[in-house]
C-alpha positions in Angstrom: -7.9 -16.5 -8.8 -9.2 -13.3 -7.9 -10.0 -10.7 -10.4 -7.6 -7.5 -10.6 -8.9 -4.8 -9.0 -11.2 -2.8 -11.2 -10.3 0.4 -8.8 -7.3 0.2 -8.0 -3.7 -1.2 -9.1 -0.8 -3.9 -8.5 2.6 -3.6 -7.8 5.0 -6.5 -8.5 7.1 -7.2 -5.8 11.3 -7.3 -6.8 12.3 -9.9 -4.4 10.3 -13.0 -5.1 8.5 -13.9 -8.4 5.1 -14.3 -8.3 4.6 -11.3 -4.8 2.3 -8.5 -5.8 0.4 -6.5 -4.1 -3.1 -5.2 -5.1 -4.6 -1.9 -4.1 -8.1 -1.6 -4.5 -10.7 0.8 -3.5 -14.3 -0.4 -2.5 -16.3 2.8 -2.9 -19.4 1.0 -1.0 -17.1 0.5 2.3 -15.1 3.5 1.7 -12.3 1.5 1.9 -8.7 1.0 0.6 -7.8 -2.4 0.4 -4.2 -3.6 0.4 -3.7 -7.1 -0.3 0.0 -9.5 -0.6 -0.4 -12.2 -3.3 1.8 -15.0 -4.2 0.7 -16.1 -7.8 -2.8 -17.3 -7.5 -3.4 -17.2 -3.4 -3.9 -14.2 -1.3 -1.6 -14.1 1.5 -3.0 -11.1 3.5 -4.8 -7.8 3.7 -5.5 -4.6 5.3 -8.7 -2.5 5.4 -7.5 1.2 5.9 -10.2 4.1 6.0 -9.2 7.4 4.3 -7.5 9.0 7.1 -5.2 5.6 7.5 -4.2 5.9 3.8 -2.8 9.5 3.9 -0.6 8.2 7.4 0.3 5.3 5.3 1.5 7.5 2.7 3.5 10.0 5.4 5.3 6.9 7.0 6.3 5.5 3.4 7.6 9.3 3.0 9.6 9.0 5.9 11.1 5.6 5.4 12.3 6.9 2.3 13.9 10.2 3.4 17.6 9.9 5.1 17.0 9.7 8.7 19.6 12.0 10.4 18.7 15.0 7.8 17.1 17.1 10.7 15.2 19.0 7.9 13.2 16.3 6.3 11.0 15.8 9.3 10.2 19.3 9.1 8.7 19.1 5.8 6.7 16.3 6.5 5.1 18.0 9.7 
């Protein structure tokens, strides 16, 4: 098993036992490093750059706003 990020943190997922995903920054790539894991085995991951993290945090913003509430879009922007 992979060691838990040193940098970073985990979040467990709610709909299967055993899902979390890992958030890890590698400083020597300048990376952010998302990865899916089931128990013991990695199931994926995604290399984002700085500027991909702060668009990853604006869409997760707007998934979680109400979609026909013309003003939330303008807050993001």
């Amino acid at each position: 098993m992979s060691p838990l990020p040193r940098d970073g943190a985990t979040l467990s997922g709610r709909d299967r036992k055993g899902r979390t995903l890992r958030i890890a920054r590698h400083a020597a790539t300048e990376r952010v490093v998302l990865s899916v894991w089931q128990d013991s085995s990695c199931l994926a991951t995604v290399r984002l750059a700085p500027e991909d993290v702060v668009e990853m945090v604006a869409q997760l913003t707007r998934t979680l706003l109400p979609a026909d509430d013309g003003h939330a879009e303008a807050m993001i922007n």
